[in-house]
mmCIF file of the N, C-alpha and C atoms, coordinates in Angstrom:
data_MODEL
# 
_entry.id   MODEL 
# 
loop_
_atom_site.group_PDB 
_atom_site.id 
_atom_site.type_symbol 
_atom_site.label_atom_id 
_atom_site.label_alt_id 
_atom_site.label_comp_id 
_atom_site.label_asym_id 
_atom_site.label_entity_id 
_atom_site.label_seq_id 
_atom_site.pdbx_PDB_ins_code 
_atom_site.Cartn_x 
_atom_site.Cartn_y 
_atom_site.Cartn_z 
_atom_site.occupancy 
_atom_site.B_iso_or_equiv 
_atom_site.pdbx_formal_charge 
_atom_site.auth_seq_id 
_atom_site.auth_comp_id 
_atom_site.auth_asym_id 
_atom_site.auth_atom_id 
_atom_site.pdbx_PDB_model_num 
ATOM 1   N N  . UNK A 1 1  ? -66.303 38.888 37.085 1.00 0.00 ? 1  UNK A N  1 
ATOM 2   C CA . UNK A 1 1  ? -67.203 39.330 38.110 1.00 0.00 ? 1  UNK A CA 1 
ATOM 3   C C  . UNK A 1 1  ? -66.412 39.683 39.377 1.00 0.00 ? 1  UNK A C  1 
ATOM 4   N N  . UNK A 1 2  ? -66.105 38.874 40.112 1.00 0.00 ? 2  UNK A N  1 
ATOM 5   C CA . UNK A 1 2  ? -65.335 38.652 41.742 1.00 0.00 ? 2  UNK A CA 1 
ATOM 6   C C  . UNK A 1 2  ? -64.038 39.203 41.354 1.00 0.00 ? 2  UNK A C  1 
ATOM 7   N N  . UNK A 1 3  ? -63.319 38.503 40.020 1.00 0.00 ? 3  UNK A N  1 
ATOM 8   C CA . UNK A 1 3  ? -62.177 38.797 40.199 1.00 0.00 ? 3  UNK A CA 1 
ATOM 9   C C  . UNK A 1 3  ? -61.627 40.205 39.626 1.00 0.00 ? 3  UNK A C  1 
ATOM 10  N N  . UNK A 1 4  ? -62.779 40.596 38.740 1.00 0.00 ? 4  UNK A N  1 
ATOM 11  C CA . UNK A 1 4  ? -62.543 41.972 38.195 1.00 0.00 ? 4  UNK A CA 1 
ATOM 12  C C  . UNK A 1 4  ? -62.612 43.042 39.226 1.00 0.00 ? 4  UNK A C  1 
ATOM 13  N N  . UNK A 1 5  ? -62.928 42.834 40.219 1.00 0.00 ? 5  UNK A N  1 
ATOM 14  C CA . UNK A 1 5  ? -62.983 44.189 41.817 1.00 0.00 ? 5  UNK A CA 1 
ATOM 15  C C  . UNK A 1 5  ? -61.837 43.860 41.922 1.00 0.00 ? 5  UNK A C  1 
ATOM 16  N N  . UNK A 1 6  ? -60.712 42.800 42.323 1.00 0.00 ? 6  UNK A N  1 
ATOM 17  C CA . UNK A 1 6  ? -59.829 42.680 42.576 1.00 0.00 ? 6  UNK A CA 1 
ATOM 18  C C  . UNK A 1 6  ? -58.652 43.781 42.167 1.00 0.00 ? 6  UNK A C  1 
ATOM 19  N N  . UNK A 1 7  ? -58.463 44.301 41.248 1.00 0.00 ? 7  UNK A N  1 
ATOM 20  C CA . UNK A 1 7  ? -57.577 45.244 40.786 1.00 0.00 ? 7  UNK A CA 1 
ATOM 21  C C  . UNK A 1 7  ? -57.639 46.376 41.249 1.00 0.00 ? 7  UNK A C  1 
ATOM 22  N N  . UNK A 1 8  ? -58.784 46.853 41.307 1.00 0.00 ? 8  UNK A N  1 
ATOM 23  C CA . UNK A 1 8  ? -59.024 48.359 42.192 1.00 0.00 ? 8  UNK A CA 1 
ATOM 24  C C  . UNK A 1 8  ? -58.698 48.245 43.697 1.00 0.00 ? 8  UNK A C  1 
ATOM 25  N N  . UNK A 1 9  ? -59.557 46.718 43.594 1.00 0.00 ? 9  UNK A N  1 
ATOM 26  C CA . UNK A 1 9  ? -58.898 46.645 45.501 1.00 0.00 ? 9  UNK A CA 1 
ATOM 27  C C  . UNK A 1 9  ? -58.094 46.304 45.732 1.00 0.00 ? 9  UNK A C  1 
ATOM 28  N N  . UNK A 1 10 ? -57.386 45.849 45.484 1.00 0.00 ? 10 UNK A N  1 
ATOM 29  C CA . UNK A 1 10 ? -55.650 45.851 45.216 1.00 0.00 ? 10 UNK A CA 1 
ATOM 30  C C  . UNK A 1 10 ? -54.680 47.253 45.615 1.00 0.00 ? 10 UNK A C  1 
ATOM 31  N N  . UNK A 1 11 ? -55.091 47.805 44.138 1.00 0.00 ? 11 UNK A N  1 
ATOM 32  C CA . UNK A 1 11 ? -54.511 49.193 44.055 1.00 0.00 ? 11 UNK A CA 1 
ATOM 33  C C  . UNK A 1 11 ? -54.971 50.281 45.202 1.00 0.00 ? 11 UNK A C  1 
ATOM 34  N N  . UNK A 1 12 ? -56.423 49.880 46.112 1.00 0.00 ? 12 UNK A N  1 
ATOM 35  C CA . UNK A 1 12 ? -56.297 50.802 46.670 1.00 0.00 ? 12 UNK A CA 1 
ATOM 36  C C  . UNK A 1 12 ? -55.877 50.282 47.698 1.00 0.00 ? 12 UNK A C  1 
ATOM 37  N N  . UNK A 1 13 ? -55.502 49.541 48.253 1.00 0.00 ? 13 UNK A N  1 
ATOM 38  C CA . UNK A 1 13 ? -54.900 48.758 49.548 1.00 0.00 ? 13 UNK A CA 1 
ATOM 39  C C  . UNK A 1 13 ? -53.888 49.328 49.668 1.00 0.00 ? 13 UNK A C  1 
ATOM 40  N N  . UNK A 1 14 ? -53.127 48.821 48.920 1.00 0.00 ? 14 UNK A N  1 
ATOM 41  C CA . UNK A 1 14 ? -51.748 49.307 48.596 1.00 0.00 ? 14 UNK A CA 1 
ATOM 42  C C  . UNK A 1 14 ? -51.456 50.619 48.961 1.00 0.00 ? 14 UNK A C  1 
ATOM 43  N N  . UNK A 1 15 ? -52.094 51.541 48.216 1.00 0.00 ? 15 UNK A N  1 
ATOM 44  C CA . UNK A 1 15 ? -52.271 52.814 48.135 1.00 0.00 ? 15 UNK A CA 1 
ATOM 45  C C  . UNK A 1 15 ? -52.553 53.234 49.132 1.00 0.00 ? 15 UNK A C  1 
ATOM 46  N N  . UNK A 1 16 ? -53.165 52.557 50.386 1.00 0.00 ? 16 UNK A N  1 
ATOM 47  C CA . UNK A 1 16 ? -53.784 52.573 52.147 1.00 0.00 ? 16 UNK A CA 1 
ATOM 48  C C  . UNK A 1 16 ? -52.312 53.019 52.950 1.00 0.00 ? 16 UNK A C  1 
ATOM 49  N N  . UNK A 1 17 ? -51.864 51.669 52.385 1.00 0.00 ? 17 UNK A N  1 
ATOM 50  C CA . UNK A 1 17 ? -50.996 50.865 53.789 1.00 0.00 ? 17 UNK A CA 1 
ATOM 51  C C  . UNK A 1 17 ? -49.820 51.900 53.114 1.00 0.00 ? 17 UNK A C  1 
ATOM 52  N N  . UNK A 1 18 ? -49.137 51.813 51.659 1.00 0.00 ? 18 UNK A N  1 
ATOM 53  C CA . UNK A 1 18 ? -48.208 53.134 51.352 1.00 0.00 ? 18 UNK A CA 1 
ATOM 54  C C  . UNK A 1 18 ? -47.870 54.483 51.893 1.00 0.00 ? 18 UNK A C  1 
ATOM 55  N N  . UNK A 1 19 ? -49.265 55.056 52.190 1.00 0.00 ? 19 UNK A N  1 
ATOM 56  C CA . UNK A 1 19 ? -49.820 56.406 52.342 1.00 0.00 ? 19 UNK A CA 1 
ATOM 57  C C  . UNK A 1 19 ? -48.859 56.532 53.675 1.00 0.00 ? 19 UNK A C  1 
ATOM 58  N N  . UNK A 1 20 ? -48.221 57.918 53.258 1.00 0.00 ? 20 UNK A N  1 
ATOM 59  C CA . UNK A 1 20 ? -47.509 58.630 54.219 1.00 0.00 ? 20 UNK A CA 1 
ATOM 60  C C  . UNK A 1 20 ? -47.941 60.377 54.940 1.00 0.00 ? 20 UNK A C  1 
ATOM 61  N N  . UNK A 1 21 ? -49.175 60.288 53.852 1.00 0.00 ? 21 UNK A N  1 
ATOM 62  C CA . UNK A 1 21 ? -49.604 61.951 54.203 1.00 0.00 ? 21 UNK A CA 1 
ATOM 63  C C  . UNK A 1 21 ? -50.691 61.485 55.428 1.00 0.00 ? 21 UNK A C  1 
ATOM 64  N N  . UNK A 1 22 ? -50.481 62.134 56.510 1.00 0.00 ? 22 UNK A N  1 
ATOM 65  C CA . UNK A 1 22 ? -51.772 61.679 57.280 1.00 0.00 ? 22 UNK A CA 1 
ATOM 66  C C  . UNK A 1 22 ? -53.019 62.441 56.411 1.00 0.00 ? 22 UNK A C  1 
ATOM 67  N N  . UNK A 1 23 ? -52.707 63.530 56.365 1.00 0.00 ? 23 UNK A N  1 
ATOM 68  C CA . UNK A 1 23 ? -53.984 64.404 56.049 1.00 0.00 ? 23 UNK A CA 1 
ATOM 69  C C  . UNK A 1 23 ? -54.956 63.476 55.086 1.00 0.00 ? 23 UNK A C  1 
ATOM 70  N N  . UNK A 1 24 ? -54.038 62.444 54.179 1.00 0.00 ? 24 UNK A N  1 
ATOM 71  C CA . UNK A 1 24 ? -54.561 61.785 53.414 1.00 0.00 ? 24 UNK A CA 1 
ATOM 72  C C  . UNK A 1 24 ? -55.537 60.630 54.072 1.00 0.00 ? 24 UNK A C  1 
ATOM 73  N N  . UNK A 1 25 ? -55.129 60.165 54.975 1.00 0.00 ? 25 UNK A N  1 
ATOM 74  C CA . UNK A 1 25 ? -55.723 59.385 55.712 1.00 0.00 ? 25 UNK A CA 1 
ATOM 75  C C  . UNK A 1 25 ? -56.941 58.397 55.816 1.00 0.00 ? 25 UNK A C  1 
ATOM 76  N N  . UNK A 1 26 ? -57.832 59.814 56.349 1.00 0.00 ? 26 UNK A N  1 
ATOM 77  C CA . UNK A 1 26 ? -59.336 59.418 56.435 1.00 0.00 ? 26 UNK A CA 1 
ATOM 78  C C  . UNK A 1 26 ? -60.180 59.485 54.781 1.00 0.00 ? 26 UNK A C  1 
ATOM 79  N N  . UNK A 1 27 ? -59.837 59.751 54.165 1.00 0.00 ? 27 UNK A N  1 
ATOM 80  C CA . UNK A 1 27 ? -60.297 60.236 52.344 1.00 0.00 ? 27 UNK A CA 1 
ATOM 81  C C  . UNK A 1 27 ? -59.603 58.414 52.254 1.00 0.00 ? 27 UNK A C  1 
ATOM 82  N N  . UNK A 1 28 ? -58.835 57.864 53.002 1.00 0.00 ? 28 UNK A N  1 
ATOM 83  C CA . UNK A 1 28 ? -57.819 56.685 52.001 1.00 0.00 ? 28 UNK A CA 1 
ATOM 84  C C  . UNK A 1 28 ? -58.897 55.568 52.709 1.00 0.00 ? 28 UNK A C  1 
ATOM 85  N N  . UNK A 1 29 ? -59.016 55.951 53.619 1.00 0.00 ? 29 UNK A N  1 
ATOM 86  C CA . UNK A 1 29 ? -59.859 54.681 54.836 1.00 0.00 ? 29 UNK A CA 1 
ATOM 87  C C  . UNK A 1 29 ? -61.313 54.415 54.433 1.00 0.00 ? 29 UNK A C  1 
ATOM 88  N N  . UNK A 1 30 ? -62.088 55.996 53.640 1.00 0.00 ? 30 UNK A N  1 
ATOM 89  C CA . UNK A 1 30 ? -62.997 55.794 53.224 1.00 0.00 ? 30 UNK A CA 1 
ATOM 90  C C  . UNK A 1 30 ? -63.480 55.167 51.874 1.00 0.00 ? 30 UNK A C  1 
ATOM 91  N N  . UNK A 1 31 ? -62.260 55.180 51.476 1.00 0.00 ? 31 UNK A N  1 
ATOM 92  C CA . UNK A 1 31 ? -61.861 55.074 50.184 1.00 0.00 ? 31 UNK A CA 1 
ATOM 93  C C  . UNK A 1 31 ? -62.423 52.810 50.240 1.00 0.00 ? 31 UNK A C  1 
ATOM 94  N N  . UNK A 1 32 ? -61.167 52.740 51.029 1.00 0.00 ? 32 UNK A N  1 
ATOM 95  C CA . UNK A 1 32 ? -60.987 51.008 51.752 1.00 0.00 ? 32 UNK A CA 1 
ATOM 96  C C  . UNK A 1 32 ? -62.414 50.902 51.885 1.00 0.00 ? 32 UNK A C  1 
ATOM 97  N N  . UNK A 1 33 ? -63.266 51.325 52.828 1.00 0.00 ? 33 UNK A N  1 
ATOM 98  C CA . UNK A 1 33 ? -64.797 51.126 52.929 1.00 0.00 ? 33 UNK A CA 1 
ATOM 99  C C  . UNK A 1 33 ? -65.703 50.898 52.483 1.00 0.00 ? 33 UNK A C  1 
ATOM 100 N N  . UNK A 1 34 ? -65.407 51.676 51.382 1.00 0.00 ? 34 UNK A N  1 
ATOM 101 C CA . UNK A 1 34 ? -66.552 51.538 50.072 1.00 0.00 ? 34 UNK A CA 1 
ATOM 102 C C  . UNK A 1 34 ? -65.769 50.143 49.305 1.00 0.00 ? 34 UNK A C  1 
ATOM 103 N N  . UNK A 1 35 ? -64.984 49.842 49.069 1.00 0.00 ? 35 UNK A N  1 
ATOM 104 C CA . UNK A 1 35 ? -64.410 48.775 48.514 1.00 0.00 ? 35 UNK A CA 1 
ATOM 105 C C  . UNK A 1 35 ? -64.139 47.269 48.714 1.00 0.00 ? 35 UNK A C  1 
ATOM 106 N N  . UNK A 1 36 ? -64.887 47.429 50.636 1.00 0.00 ? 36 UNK A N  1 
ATOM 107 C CA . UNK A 1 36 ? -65.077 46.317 50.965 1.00 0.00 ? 36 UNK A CA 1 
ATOM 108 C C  . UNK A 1 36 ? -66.836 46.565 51.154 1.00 0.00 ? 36 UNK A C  1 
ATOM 109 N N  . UNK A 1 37 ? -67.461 47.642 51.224 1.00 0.00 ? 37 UNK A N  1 
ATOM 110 C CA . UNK A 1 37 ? -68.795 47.620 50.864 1.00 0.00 ? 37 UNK A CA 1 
ATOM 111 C C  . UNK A 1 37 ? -69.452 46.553 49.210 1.00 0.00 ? 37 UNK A C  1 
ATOM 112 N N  . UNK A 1 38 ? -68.719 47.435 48.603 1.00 0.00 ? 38 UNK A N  1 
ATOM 113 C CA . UNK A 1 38 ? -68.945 46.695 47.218 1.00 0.00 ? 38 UNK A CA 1 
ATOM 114 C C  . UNK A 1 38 ? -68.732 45.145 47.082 1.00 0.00 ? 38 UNK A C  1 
ATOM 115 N N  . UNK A 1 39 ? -67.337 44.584 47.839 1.00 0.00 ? 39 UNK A N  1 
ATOM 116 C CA . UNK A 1 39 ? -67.428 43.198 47.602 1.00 0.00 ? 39 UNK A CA 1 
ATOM 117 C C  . UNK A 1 39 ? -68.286 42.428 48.635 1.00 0.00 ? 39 UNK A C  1 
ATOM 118 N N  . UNK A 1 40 ? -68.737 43.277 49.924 1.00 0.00 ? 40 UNK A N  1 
ATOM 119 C CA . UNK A 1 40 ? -70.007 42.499 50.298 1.00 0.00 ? 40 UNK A CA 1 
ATOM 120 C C  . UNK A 1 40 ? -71.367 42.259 49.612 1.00 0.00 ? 40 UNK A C  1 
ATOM 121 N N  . UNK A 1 41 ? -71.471 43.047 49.169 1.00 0.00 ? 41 UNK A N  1 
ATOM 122 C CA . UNK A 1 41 ? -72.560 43.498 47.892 1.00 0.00 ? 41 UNK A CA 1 
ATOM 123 C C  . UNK A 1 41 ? -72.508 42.526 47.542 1.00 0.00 ? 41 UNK A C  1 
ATOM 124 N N  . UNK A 1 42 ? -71.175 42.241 46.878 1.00 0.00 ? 42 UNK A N  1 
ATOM 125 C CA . UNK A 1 42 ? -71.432 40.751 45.795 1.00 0.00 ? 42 UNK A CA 1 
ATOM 126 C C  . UNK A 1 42 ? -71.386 40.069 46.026 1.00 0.00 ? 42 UNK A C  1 
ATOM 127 N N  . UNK A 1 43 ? -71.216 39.701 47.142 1.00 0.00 ? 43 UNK A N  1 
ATOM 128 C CA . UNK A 1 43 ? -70.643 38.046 48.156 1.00 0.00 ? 43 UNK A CA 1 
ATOM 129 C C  . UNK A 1 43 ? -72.005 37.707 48.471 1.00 0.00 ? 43 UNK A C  1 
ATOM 130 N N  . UNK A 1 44 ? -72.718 38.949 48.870 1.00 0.00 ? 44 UNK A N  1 
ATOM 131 C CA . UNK A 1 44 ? -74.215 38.692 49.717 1.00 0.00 ? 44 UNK A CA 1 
ATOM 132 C C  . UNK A 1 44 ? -75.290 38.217 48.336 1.00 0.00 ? 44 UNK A C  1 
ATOM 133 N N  . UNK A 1 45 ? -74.823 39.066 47.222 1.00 0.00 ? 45 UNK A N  1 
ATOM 134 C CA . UNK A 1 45 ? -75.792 38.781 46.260 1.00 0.00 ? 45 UNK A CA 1 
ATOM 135 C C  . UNK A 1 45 ? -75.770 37.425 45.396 1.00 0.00 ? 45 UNK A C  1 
ATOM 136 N N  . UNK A 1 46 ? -74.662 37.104 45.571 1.00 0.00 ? 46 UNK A N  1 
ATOM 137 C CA . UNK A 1 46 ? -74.532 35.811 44.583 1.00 0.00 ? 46 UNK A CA 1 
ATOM 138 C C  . UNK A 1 46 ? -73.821 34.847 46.048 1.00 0.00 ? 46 UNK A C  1 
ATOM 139 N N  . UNK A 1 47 ? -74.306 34.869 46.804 1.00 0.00 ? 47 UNK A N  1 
ATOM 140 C CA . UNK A 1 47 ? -74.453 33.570 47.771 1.00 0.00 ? 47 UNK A CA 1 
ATOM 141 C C  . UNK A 1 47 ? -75.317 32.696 47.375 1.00 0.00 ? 47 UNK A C  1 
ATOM 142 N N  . UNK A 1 48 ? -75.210 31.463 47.929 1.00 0.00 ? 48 UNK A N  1 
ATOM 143 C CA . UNK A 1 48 ? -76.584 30.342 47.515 1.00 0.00 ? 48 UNK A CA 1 
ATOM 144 C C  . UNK A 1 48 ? -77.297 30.837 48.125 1.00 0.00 ? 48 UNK A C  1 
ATOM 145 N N  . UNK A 1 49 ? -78.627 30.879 47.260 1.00 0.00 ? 49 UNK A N  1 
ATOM 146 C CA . UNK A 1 49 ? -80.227 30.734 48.185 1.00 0.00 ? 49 UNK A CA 1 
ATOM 147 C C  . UNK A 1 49 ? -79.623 31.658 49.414 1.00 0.00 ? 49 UNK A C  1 
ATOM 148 N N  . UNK A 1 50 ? -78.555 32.826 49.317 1.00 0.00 ? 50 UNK A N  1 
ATOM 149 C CA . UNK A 1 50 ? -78.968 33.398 50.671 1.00 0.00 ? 50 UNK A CA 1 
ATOM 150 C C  . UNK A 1 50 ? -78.004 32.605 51.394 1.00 0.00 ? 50 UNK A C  1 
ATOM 151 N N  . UNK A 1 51 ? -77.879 31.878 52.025 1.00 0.00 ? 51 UNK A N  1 
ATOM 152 C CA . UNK A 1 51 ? -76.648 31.516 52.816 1.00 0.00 ? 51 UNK A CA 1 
ATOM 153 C C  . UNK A 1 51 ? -75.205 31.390 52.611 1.00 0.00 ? 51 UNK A C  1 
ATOM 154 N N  . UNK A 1 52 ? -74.655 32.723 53.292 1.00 0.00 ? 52 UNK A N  1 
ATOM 155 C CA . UNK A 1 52 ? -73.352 33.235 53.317 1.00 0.00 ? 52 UNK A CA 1 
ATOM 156 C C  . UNK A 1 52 ? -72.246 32.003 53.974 1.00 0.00 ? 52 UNK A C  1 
ATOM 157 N N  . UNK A 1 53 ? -72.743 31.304 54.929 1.00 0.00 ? 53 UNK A N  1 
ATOM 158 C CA . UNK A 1 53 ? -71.709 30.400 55.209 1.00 0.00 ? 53 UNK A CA 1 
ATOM 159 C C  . UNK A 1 53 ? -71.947 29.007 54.357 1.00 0.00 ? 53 UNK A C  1 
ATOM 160 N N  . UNK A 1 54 ? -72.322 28.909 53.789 1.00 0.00 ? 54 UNK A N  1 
ATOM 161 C CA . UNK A 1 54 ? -72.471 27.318 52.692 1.00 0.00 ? 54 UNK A CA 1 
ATOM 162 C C  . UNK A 1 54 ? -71.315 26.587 52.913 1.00 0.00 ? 54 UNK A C  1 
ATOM 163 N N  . UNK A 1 55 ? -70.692 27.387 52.728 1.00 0.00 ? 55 UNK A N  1 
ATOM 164 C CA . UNK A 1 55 ? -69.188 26.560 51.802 1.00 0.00 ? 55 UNK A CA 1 
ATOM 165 C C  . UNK A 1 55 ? -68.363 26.364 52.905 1.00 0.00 ? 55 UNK A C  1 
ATOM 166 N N  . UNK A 1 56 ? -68.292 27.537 54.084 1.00 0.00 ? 56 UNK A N  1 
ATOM 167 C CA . UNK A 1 56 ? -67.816 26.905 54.926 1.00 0.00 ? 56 UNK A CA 1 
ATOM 168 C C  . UNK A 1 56 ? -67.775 25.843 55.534 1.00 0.00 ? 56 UNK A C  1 
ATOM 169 N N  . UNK A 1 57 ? -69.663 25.523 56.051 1.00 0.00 ? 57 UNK A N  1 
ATOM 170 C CA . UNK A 1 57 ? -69.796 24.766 56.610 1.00 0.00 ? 57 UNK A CA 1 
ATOM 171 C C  . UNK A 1 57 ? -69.615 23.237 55.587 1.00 0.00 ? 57 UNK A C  1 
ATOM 172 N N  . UNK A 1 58 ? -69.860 23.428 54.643 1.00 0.00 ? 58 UNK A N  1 
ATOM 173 C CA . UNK A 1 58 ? -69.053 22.029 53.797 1.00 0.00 ? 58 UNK A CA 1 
ATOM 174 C C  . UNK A 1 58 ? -67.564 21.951 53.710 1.00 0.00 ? 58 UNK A C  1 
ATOM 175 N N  . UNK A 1 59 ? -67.125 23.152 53.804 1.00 0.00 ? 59 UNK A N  1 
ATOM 176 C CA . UNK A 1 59 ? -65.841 22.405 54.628 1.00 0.00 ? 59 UNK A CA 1 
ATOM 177 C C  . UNK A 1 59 ? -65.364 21.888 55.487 1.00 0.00 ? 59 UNK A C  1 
ATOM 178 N N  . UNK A 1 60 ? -65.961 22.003 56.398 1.00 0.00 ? 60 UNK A N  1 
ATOM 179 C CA . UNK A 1 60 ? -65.849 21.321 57.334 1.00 0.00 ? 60 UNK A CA 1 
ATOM 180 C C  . UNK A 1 60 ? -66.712 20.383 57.521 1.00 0.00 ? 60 UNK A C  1 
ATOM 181 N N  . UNK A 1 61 ? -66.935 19.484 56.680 1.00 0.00 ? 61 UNK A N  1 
ATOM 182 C CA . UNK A 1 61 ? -67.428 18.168 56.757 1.00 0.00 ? 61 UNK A CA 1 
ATOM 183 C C  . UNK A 1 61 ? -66.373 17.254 55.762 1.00 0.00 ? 61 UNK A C  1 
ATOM 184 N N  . UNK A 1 62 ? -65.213 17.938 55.330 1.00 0.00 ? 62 UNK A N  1 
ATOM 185 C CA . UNK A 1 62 ? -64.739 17.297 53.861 1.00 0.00 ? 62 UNK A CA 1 
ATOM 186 C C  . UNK A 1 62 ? -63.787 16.234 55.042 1.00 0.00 ? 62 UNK A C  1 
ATOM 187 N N  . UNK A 1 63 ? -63.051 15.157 54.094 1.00 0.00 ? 63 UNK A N  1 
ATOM 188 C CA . UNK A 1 63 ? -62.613 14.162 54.553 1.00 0.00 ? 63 UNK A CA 1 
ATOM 189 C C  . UNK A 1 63 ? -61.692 14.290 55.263 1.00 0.00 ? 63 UNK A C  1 
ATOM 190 N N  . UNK A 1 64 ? -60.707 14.270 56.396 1.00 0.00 ? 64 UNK A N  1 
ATOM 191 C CA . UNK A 1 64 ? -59.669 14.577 57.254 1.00 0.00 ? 64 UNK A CA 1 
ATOM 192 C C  . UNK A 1 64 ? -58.226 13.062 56.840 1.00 0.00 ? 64 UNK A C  1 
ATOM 193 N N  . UNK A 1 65 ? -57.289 13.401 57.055 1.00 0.00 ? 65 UNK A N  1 
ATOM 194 C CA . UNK A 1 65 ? -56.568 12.415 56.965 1.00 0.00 ? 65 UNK A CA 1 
ATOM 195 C C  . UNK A 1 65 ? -56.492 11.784 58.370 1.00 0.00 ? 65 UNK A C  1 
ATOM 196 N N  . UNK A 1 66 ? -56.245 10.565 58.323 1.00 0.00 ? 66 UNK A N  1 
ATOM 197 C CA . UNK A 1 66 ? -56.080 9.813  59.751 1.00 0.00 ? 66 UNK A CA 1 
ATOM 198 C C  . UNK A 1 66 ? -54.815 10.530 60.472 1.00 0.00 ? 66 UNK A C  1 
ATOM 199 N N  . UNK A 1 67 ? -55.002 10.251 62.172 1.00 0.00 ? 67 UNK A N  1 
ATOM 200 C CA . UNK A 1 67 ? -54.477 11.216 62.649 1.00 0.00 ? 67 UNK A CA 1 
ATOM 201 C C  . UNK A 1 67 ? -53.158 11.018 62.916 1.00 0.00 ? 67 UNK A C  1 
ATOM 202 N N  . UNK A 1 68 ? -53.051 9.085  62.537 1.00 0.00 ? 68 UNK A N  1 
ATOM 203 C CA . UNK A 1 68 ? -51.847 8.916  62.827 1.00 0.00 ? 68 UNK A CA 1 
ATOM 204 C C  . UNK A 1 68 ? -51.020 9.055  61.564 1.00 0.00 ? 68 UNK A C  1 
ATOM 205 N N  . UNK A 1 69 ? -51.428 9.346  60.466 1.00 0.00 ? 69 UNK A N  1 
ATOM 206 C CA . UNK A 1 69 ? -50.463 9.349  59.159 1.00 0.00 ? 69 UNK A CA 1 
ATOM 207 C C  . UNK A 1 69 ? -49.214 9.615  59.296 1.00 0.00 ? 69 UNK A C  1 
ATOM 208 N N  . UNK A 1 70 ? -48.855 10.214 60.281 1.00 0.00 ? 70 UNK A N  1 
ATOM 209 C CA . UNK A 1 70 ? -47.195 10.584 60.050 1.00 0.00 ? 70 UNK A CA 1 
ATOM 210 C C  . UNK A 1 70 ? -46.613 9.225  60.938 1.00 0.00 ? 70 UNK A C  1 
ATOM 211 N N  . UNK A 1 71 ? -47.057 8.989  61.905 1.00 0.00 ? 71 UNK A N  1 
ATOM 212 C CA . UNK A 1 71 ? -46.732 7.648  62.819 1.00 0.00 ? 71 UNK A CA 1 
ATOM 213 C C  . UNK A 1 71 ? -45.908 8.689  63.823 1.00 0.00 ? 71 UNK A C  1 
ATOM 214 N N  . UNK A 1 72 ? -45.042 7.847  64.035 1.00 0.00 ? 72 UNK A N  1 
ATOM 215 C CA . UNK A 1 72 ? -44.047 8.143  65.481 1.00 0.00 ? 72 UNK A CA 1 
ATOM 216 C C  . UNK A 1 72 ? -43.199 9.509  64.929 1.00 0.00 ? 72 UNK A C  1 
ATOM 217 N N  . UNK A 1 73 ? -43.486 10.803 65.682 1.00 0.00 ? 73 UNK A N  1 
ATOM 218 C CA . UNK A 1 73 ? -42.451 11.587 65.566 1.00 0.00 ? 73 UNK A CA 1 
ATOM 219 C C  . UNK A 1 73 ? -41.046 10.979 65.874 1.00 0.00 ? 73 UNK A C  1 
ATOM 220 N N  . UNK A 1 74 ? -40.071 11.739 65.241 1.00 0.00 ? 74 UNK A N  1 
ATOM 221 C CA . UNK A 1 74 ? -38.624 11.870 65.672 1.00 0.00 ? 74 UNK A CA 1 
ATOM 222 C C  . UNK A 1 74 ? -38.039 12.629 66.853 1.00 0.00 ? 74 UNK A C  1 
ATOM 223 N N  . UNK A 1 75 ? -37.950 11.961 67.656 1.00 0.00 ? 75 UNK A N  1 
ATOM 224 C CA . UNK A 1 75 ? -37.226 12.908 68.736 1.00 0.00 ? 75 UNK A CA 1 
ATOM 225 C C  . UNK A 1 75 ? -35.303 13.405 68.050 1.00 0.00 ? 75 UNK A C  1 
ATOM 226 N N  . UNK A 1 76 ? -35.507 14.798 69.029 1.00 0.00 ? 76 UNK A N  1 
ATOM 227 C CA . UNK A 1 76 ? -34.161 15.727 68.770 1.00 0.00 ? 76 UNK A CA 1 
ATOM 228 C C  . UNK A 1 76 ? -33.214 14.502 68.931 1.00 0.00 ? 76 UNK A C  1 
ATOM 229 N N  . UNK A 1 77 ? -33.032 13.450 70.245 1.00 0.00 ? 77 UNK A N  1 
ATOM 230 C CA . UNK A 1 77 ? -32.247 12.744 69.714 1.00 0.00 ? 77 UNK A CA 1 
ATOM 231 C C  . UNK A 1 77 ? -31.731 11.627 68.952 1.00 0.00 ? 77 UNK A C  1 
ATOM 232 N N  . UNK A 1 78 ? -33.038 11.106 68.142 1.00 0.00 ? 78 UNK A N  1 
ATOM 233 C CA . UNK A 1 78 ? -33.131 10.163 67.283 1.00 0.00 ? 78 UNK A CA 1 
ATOM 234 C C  . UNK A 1 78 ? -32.634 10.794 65.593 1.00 0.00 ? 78 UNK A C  1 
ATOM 235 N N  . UNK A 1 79 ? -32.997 12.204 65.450 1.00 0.00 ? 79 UNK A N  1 
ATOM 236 C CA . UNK A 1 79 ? -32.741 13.132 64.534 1.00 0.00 ? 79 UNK A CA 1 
ATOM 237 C C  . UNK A 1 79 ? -30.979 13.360 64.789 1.00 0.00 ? 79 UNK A C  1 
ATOM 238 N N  . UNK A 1 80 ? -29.849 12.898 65.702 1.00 0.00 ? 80 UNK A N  1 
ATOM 239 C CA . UNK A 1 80 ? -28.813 13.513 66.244 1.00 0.00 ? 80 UNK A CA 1 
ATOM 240 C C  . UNK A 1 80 ? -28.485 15.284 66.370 1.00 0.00 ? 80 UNK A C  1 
ATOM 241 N N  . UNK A 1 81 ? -29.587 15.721 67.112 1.00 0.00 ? 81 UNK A N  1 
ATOM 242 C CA . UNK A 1 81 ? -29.558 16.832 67.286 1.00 0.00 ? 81 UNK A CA 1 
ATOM 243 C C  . UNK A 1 81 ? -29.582 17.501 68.534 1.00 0.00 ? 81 UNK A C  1 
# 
């Protein structure tokens, strides 16, 4: 599904940022457009229930490591540097 767009959009990226003909340009940009049209398409359509940020916002609830885990940095001259 998701990952099968990947190859075209790939190839045409590539094929974007490569491009040395200007004339080619705007045909290459429109090209990019429609290709991030399409994967909004699918992002929007197979979101949960409709909400595009889900996953974000459960990421940012996931568990954090404590802040002191590393403990005491090394200073430059404890490192002999």
């Amino acid at each position: 599904m998701l990952v099968r767009m990947e190859g075209n959009f790939s190839m045409r990226g590539y094929a974007c940022v490569m491009n040395k003909d200007p004339a080619r340009r705007d045909a290459m940009r429109d090209d990019m457009l429609k290709q991030h049209a399409r994967l909004n398409d699918f992002l929007v359509e197979h979101a949960p229930a409709g909400d595009r940020y889900a996953r974000v916002r459960a990421w940012r609830v996931r568990p954090w490591p404590p802040q002191d885990k590393y403990g005491h940095s090394a200073t430059d001259e404890e490192l002999g540097l």
